[in-house]
N, C-alpha and C positions, 0 to 999 in steps of 0.2 A: 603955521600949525606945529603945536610941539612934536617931540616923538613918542612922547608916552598917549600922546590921543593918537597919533597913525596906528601904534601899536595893538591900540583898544579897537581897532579900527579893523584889524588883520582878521580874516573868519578862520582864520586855525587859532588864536587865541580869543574867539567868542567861542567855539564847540564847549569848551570845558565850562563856560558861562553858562550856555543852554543847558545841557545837562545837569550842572546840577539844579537852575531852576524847575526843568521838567520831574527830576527828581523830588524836589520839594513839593511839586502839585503832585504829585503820586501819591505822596506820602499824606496828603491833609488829604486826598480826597477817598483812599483808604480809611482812613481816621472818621472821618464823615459817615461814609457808610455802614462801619462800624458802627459806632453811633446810633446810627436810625435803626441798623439792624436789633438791638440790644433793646432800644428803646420801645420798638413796636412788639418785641416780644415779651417785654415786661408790662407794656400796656393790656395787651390780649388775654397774657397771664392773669391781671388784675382784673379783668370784665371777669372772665372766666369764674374767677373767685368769684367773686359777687354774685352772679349768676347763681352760680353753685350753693352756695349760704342762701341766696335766697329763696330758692328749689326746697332746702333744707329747714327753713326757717317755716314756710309753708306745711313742711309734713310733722313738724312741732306743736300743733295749737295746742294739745291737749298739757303740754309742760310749757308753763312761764319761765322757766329756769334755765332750761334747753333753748329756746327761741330769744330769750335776750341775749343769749351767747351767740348767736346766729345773726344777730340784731349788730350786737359788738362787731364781732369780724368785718361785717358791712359796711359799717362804719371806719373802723384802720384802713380795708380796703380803698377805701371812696374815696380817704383822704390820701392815702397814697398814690393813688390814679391819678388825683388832682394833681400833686408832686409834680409827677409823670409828665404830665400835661404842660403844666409849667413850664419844665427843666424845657421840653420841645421848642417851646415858644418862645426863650431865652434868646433859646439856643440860634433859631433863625432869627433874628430880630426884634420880633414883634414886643413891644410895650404893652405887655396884656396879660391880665389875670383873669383864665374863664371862671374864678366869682362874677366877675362882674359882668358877665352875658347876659344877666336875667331870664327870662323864662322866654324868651323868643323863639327855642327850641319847639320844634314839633315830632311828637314822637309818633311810631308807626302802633296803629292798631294792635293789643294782643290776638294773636293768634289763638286761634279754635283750640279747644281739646282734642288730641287725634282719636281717632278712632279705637273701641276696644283692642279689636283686633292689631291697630298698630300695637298698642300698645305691649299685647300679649309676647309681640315678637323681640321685643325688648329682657325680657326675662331672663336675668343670668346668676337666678339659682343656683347654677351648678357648678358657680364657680365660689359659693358660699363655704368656710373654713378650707380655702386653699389657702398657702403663704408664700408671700411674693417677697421677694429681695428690691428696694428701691432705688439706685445711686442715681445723686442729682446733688454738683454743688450749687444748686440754688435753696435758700433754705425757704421760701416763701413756696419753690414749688414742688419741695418735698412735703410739706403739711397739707399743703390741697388736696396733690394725689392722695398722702395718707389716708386723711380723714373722707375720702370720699369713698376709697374703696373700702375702708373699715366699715363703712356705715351699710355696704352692701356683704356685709359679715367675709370679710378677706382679712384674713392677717398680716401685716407689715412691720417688714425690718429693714431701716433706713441706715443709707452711707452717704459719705458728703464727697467720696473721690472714688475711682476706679482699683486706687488700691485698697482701701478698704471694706470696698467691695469683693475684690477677690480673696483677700484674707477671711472677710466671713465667712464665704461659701467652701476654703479649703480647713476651715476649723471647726464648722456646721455638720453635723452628724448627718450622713447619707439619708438623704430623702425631707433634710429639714425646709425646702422649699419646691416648688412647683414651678417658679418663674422668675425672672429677673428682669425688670425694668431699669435698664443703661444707658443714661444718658451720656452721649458721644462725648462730649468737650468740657471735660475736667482736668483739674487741679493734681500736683503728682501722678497721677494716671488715668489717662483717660477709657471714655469708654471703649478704644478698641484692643486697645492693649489689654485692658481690664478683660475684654471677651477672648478674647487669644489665652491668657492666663488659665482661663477656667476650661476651655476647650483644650488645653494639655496636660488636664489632669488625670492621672490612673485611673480616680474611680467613677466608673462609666455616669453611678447615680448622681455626680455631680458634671463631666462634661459635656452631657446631654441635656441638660436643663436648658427649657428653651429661653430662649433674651430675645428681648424687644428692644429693642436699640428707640430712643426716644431724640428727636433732634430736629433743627428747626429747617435743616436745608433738605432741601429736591434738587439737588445736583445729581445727577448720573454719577459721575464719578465718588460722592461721599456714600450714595447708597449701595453701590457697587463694594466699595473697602467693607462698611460693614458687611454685609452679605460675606465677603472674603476672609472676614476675622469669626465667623462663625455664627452670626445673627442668624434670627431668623424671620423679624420681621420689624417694619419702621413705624414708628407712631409718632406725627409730626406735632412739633410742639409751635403754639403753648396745647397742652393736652387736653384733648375734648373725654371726658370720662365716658360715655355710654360707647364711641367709637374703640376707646381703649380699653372696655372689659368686650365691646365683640371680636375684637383682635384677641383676645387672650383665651377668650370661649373656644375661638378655632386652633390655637394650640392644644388645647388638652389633645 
């Protein structure tokens, strides 16, 4: 037996071997999770759309011109969810395009009309010509919010980082918004820095403004920092809009 195999042979020179193998599973199965993580939040994102448009496309009959635009979105949508879909099934293995599942699908029963009374409870009126500050670097899920809470007559002013985010709100004339929706993990600046920023500014009317920290994790410890950078409340994403105008109802 040579001495370079006893050598490979020695368990103090395999340790450095192990390691950095264990290393390497570390790191892809990090990568992995990522991954699904990004992946199921952009799928959700996408139903959500759809859903949304089609909610929307619904309260349109009386405009063809409004409801084929609702019709469109649905369609980008659908076809991008497919994408979505795809890229998953690449991605584990599988040789498979869900075109080609046919209709074997069985869908669940629509659901009843709720009751007036639910319904009534639902009313958030009074959050009609407030103005909300947006930051989300996703630009697919800064248009949904937009246009959903526009449509429930809220104003909106959109940012794609934490920085500027906080540059609006410190060049925004006192009282120019009501609220801010920040999403935690951004680009340049994210949202907690971005909430720290605004919470050490002089003018009270602006570091009082409440934030909704928008984010996809229920970690104790992530809802916790926010809470500590000066949030005041989490709204888990992808974003459910009727949960996230009664989260903002209760800030006023």
């Amino acid at each position: 037996m040579s001495a370079k195999t006893d050598k490979n042979k020695d368990p103090e020179n395999l340790i450095p071997i192990l390691e950095e193998s264990l290393s390497k599973a570390e790191s892809e199965s990090r990568a992995k999770t990522a991954f699904h993580v990004k992946m199921s939040q952009d799928i959700k994102s996408s139903i959500n759309v759809i859903l949304e448009y089609s909610e929307a496309a619904r309260k349109t009959m009386g405009s063809p011109e409004k409801q084929l635009d609702c019709l469109d979105k649905i369609d980008y949508y659908g076809q991008a969810l497919l994408g979505l879909i795809n890229q998953v099934l690449d991605m584990t293995g599988f040789e498979a395009d869900v075109r080609s599942f046919g209709t074997t699908l069985s869908l669940p029963e629509r659901a009843a009309e709720p009751p007036a009374e639910e319904k009534a409870a639902g009313d958030f009126s009074c959050l009609a010509g407030k103005h909300v500050l947006l930051a989300d670097d996703n630009e697919m899920n800064r248009q949904i919010t937009k246009e959903a809470l526009e449509a429930r007559g809220i104003s909106v002013t959109t940012a794609s980082n934490g920085r500027i985010a906080a540059d609006t709100v410190i060049s925004a004339d006192a009282g120019t918004f009501d609220f801010i929706l920040m999403d935690l993990i951004m680009p340049e600046m994210d949202g907690y820095e971005a909430a720290k920023a605004i919470r050490a500014l002089p003018e009270p009317e602006k570091s009082r403004l409440p934030i909704l920290a928008m984010s996809a994790s229920t970690l104790n410890e992530d809802i916790q920092k926010a809470k500590d950078c000066g949030m005041d409340a989490l709204a888990l994403k992808p974003i459910r809009i009727p949960e996230l105008l009664e989260t903002l109802q209760k800030l006023l």
